[in-house]
Biopython code that builds the backbone (N, CA, C, O; Angstrom):
import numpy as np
from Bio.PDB.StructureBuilder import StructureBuilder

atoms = [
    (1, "UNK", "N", (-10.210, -7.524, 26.043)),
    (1, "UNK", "CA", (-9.785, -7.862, 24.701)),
    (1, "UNK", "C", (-10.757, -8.867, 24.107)),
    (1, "UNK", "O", (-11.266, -9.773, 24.767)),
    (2, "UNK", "N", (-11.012, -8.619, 22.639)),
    (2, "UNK", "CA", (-11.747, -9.946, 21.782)),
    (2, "UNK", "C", (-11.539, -11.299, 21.857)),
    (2, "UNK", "O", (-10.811, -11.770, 20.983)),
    (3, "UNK", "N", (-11.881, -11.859, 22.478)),
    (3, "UNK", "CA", (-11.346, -13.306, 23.229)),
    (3, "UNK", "C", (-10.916, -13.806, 21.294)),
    (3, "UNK", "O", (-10.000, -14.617, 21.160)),
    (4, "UNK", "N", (-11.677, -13.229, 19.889)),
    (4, "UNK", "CA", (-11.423, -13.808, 18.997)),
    (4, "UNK", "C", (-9.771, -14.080, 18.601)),
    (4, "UNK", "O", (-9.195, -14.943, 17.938)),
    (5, "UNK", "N", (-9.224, -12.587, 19.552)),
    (5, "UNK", "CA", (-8.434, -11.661, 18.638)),
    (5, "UNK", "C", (-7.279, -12.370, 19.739)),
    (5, "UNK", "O", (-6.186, -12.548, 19.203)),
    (6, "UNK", "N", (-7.364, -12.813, 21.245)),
    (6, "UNK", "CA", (-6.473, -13.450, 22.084)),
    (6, "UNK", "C", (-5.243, -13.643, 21.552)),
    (6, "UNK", "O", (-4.334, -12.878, 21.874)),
    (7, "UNK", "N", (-5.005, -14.767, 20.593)),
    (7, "UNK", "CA", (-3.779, -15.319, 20.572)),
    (7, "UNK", "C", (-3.881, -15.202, 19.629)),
    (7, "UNK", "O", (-4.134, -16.238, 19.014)),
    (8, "UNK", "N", (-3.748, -13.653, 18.653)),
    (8, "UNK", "CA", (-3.234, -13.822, 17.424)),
    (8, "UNK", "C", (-2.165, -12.580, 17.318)),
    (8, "UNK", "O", (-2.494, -11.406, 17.481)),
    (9, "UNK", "N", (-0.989, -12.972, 17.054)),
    (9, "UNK", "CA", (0.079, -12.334, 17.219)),
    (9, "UNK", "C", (0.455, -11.758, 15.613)),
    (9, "UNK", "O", (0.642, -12.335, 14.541)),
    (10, "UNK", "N", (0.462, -10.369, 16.027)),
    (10, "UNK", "CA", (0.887, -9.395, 14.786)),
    (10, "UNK", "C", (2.297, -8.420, 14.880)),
    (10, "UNK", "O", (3.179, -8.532, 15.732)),
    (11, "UNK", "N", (2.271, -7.861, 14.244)),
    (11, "UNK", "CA", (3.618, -6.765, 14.639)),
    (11, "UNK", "C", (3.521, -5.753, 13.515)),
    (11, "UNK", "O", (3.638, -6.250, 12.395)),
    (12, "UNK", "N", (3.350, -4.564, 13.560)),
    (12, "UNK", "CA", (3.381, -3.702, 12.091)),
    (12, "UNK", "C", (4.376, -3.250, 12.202)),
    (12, "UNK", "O", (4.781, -2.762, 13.258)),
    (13, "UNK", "N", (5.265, -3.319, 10.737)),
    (13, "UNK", "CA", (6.295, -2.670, 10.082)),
    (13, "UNK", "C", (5.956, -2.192, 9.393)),
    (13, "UNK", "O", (5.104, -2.580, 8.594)),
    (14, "UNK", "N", (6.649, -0.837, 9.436)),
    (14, "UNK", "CA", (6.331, 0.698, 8.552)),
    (14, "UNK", "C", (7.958, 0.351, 7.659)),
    (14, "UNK", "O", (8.831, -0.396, 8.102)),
    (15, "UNK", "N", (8.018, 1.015, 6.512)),
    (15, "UNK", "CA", (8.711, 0.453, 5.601)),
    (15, "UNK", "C", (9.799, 1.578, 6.565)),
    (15, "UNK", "O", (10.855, 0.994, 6.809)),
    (16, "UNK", "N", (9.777, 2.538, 6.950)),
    (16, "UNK", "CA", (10.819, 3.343, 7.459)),
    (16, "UNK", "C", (11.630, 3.403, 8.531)),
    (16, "UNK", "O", (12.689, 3.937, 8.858)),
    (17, "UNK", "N", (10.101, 2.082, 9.358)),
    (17, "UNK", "CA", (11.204, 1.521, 10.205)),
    (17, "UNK", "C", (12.318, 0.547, 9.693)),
    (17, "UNK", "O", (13.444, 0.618, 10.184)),
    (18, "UNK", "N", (12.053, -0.259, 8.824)),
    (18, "UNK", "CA", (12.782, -0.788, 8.465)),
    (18, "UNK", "C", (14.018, -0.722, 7.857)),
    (18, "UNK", "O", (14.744, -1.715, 7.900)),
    (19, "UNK", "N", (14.249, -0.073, 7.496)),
    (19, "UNK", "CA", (15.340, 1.198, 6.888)),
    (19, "UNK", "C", (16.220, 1.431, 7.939)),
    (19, "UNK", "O", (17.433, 1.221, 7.929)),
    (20, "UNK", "N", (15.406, 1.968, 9.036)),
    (20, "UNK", "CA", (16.199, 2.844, 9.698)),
    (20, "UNK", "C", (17.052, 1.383, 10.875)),
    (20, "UNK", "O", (18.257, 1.317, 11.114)),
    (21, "UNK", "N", (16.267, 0.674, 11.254)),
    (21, "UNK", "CA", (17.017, -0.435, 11.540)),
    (21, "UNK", "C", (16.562, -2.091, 11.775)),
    (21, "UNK", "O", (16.048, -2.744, 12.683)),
    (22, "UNK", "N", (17.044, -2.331, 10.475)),
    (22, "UNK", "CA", (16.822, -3.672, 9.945)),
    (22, "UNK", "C", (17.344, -5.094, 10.862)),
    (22, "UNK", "O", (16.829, -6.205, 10.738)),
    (23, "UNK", "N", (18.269, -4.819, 11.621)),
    (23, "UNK", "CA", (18.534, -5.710, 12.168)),
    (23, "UNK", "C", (17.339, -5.817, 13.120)),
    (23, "UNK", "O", (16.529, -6.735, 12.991)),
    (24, "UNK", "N", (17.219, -4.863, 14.097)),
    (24, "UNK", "CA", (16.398, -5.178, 14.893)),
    (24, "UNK", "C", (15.209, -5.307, 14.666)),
    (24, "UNK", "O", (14.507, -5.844, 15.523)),
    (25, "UNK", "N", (14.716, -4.909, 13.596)),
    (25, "UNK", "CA", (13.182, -4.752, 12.907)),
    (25, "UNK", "C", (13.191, -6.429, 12.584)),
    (25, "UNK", "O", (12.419, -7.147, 13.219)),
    (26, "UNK", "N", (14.063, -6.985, 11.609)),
    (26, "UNK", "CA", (14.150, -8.690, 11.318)),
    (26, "UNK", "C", (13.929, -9.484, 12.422)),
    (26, "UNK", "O", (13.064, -10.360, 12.460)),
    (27, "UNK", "N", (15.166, -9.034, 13.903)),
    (27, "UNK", "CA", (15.348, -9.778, 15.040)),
    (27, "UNK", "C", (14.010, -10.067, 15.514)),
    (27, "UNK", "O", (13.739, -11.206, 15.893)),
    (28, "UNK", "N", (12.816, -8.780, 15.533)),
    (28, "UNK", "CA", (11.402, -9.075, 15.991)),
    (28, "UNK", "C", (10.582, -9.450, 15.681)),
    (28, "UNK", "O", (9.613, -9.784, 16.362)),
    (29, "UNK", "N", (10.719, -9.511, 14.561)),
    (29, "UNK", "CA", (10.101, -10.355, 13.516)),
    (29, "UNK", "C", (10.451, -12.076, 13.774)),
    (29, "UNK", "O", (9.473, -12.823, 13.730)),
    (30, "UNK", "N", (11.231, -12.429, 13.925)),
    (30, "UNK", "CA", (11.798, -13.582, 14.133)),
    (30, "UNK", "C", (11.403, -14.285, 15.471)),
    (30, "UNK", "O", (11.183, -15.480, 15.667)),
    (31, "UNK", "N", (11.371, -13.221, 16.349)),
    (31, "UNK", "CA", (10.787, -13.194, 18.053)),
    (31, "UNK", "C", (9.527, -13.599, 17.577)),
    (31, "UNK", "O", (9.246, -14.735, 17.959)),
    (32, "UNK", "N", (8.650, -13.049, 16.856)),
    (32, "UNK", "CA", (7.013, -13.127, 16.565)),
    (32, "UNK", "C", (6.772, -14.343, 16.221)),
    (32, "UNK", "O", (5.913, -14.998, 16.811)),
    (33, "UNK", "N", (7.694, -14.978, 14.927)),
    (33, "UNK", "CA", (7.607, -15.910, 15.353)),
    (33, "UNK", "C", (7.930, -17.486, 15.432)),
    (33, "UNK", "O", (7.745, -18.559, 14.857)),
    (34, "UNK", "N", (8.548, -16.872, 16.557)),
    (34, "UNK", "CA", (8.976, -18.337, 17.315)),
    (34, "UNK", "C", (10.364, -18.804, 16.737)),
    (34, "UNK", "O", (10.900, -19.888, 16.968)),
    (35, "UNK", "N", (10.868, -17.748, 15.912)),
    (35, "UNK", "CA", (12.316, -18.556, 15.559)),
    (35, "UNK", "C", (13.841, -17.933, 16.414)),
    (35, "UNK", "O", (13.965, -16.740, 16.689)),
    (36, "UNK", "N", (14.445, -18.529, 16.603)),
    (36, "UNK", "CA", (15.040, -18.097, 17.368)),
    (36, "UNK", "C", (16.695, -17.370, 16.540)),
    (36, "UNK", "O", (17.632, -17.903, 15.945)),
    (37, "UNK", "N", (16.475, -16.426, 16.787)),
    (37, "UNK", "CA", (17.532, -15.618, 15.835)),
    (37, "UNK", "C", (19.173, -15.819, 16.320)),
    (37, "UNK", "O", (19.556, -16.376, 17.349)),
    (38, "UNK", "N", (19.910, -15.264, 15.382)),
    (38, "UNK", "CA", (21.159, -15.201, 15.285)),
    (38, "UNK", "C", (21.973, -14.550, 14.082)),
    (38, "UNK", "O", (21.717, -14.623, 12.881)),
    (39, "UNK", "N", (22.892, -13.977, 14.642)),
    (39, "UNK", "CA", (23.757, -12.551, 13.239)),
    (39, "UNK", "C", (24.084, -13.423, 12.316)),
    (39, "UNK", "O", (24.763, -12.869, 11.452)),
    (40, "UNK", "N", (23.923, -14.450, 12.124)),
    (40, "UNK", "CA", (24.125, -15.451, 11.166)),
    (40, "UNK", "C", (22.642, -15.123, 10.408)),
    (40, "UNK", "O", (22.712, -14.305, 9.491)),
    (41, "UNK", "N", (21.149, -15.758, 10.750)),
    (41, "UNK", "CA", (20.648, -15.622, 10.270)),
    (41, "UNK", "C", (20.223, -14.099, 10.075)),
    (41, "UNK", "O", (19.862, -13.959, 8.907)),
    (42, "UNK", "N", (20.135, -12.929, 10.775)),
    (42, "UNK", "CA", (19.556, -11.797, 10.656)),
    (42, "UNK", "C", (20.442, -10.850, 9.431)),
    (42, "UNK", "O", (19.909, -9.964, 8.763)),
    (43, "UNK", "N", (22.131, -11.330, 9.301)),
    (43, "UNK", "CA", (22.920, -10.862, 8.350)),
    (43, "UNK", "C", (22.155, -11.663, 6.860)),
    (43, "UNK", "O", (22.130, -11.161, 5.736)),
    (44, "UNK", "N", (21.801, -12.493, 7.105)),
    (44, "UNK", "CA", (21.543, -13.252, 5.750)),
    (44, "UNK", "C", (20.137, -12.712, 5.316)),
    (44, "UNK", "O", (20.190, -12.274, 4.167)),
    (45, "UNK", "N", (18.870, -12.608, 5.899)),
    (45, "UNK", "CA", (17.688, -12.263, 5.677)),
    (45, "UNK", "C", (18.502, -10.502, 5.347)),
    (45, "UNK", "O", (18.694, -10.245, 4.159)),
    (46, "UNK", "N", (18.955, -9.334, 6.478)),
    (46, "UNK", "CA", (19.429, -7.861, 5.940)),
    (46, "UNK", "C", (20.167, -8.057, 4.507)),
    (46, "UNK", "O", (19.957, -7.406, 3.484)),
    (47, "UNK", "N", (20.885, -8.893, 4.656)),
    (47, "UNK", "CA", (21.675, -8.471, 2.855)),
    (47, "UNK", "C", (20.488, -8.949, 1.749)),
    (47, "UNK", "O", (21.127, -9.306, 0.758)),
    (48, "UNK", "N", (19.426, -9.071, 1.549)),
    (48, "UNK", "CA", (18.726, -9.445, 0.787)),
    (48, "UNK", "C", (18.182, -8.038, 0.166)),
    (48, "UNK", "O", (17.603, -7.076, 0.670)),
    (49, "UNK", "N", (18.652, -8.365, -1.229)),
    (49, "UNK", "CA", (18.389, -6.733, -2.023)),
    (49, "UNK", "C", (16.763, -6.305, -1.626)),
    (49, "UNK", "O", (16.443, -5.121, -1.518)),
    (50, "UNK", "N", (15.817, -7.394, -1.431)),
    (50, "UNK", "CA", (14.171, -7.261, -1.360)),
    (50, "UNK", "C", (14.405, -6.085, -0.331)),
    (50, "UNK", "O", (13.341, -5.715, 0.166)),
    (51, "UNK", "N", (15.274, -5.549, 0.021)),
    (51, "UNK", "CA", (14.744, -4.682, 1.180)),
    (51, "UNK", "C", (15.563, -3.074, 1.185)),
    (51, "UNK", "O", (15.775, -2.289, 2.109)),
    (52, "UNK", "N", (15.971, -3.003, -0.625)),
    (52, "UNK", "CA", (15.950, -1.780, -1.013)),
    (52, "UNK", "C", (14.661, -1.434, -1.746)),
    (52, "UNK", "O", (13.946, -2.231, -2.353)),
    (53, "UNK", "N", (14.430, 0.168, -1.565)),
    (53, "UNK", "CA", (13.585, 0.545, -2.547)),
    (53, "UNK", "C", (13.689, 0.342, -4.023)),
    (53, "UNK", "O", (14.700, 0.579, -4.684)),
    (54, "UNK", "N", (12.445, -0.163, -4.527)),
    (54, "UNK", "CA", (12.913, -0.237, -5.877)),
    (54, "UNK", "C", (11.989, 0.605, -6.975)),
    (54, "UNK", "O", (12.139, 0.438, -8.185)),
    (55, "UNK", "N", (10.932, 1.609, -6.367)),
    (55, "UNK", "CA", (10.721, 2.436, -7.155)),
    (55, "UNK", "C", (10.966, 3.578, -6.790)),
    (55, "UNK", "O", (11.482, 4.072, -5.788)),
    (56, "UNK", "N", (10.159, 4.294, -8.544)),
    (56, "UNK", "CA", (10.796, 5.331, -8.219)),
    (56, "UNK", "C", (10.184, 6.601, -7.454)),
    (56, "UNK", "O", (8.971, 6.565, -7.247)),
    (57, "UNK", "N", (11.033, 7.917, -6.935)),
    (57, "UNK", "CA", (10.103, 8.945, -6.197)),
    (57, "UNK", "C", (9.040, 9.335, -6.845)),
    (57, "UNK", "O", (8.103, 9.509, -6.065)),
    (58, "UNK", "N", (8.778, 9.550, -7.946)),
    (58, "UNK", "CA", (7.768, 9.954, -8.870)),
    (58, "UNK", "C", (6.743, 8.842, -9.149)),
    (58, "UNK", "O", (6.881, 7.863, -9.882)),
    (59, "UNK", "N", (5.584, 9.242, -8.335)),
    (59, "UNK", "CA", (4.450, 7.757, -8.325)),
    (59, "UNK", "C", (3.902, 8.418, -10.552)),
    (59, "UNK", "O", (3.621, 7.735, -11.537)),
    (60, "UNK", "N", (3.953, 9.128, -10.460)),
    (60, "UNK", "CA", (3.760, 9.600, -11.942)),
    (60, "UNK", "C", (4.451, 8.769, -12.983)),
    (60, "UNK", "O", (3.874, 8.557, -14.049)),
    (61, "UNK", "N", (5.712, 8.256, -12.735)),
    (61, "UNK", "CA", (6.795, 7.641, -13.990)),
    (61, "UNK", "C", (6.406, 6.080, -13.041)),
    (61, "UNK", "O", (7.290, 5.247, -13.242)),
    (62, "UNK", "N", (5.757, 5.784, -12.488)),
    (62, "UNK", "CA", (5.378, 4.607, -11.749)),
    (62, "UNK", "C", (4.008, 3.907, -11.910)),
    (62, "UNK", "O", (3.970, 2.689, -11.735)),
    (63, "UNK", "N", (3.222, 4.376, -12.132)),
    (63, "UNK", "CA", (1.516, 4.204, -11.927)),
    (63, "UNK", "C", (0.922, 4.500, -13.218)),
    (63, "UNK", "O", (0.507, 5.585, -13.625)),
    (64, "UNK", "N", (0.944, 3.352, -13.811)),
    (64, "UNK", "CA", (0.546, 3.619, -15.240)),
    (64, "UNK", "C", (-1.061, 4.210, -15.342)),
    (64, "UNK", "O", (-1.414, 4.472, -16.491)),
    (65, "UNK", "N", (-2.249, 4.489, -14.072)),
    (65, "UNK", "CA", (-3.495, 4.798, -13.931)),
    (65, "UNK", "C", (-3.387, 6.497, -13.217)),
    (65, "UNK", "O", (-4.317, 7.135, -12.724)),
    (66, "UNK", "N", (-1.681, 6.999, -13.395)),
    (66, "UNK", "CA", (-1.754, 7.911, -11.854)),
    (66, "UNK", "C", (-2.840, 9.067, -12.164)),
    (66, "UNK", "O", (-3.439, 9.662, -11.268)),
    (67, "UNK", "N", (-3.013, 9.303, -13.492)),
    (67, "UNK", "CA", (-4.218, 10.192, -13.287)),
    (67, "UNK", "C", (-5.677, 9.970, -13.405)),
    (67, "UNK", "O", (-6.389, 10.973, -13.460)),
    (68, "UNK", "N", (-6.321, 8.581, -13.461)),
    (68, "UNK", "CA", (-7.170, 8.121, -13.122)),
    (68, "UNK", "C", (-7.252, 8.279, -10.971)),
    (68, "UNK", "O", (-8.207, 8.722, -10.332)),
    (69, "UNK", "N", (-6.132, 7.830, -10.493)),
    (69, "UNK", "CA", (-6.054, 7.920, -9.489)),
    (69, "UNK", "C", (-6.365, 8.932, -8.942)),
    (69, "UNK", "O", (-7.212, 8.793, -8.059)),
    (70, "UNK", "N", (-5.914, 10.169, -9.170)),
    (70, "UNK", "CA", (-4.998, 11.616, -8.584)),
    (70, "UNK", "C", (-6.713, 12.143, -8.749)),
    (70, "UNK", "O", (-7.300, 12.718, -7.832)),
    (71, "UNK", "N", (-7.398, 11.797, -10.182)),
    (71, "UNK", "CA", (-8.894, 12.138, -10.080)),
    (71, "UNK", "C", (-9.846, 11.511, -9.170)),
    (71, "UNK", "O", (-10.707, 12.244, -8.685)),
    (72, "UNK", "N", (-9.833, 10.364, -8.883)),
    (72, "UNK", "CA", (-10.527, 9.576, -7.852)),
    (72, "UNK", "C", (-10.446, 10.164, -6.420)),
    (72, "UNK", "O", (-11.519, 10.445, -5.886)),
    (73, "UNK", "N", (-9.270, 10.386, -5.722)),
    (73, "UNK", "CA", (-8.414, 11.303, -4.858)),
    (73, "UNK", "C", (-8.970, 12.294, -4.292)),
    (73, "UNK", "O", (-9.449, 12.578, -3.194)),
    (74, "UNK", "N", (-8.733, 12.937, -5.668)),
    (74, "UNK", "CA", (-9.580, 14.677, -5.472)),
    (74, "UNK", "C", (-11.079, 14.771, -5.391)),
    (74, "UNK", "O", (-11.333, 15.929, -5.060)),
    (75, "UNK", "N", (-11.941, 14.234, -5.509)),
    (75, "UNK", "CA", (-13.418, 14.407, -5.451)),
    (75, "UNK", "C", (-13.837, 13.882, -3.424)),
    (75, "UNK", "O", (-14.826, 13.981, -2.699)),
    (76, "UNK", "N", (-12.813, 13.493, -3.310)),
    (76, "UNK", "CA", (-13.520, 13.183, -2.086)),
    (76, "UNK", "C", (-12.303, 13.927, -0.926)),
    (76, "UNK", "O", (-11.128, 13.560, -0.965)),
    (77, "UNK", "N", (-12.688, 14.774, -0.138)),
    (77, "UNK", "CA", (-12.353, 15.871, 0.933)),
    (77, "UNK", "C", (-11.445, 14.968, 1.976)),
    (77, "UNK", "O", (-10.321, 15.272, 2.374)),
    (78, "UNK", "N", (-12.082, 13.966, 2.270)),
    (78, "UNK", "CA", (-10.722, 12.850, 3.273)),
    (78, "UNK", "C", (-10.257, 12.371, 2.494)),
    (78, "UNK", "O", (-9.847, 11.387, 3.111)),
    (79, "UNK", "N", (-9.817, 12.180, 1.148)),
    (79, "UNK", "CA", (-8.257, 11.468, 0.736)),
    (79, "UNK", "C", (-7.574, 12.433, 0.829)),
    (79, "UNK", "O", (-6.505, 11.874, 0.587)),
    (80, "UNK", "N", (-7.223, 13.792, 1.038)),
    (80, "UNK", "CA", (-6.890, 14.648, 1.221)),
    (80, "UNK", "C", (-4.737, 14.232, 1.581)),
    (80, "UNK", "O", (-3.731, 14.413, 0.895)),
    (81, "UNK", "N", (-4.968, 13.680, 2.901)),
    (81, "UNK", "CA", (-3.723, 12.851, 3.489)),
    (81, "UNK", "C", (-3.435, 11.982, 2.158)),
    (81, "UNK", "O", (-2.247, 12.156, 1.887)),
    (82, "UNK", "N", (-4.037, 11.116, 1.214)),
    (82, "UNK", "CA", (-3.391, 10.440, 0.112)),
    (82, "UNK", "C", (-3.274, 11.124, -0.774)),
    (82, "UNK", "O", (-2.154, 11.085, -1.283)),
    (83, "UNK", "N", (-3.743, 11.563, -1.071)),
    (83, "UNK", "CA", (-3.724, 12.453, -2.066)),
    (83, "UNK", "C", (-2.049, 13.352, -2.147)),
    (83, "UNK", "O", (-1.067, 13.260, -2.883)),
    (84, "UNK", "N", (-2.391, 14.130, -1.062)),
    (84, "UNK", "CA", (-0.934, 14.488, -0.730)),
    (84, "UNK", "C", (0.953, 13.725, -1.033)),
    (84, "UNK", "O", (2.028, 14.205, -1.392)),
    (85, "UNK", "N", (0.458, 12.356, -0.633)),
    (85, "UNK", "CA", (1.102, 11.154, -0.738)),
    (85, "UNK", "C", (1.539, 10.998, -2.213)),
    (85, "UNK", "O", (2.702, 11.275, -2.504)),
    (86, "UNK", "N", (0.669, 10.569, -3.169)),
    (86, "UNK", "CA", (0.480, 10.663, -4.236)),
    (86, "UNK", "C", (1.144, 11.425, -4.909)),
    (86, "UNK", "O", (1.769, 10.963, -5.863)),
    (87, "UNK", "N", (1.200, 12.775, -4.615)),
    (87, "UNK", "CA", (1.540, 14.006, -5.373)),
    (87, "UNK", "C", (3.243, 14.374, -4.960)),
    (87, "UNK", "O", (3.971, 15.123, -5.611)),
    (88, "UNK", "N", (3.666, 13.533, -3.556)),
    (88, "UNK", "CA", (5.056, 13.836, -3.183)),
    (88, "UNK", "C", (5.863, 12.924, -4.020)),
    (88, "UNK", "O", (5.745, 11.744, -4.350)),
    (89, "UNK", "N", (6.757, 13.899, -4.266)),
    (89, "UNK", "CA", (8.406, 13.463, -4.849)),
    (89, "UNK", "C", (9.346, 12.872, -4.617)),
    (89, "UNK", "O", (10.196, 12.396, -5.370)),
    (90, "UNK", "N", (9.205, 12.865, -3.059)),
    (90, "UNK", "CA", (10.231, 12.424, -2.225)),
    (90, "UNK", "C", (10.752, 13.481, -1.377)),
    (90, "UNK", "O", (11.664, 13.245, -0.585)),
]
sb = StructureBuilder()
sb.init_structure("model")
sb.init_model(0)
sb.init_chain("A")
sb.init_seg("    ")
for serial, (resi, resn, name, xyz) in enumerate(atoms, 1):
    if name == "N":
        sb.init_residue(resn, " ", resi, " ")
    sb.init_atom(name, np.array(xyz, "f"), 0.0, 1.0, " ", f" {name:<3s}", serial, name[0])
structure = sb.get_structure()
């Protein structure tokens, strides 16, 4: 390992994990760092509206540039995967 990279502690959350379960997604988060949790605090951080979606499925009624974007996108063969992204509804 990068002796730079040693002691630097990360954790990635995908927004879907989070969704799917928030308690424990918060609880590890909290593990990371260094605080020591409880359904007291993990109920109080989950009821926090910040952790509904708040736009909408349509990046189109969202992205006031989306077809500046959607053109940027398309000219190049690997955005291909965003691009895709972009163009879903939900």
């Amino acid at each position: 390992m990068n002796e730079n990279l040693k002691d630097l502690r990360m954790q990635y959350v995908s927004y879907e994990e989070m969704q799917l379960n928030v308690t424990n997604t918060i609880s590890e988060l909290l593990q990371l760092f260094g605080i020591t949790s409880n359904n007291k605090i993990i109920s109080y951080i989950s009821s926090d509206s910040s952790l509904v979606k708040r736009t909408n499925e349509n990046l189109r009624n969202v992205l006031l540039n989306y077809d500046d974007i959607h053109t940027a996108l398309s000219k190049h063969k690997e955005c291909t995967c965003l691009l895709a992204q972009l163009n879903s509804t939900g």
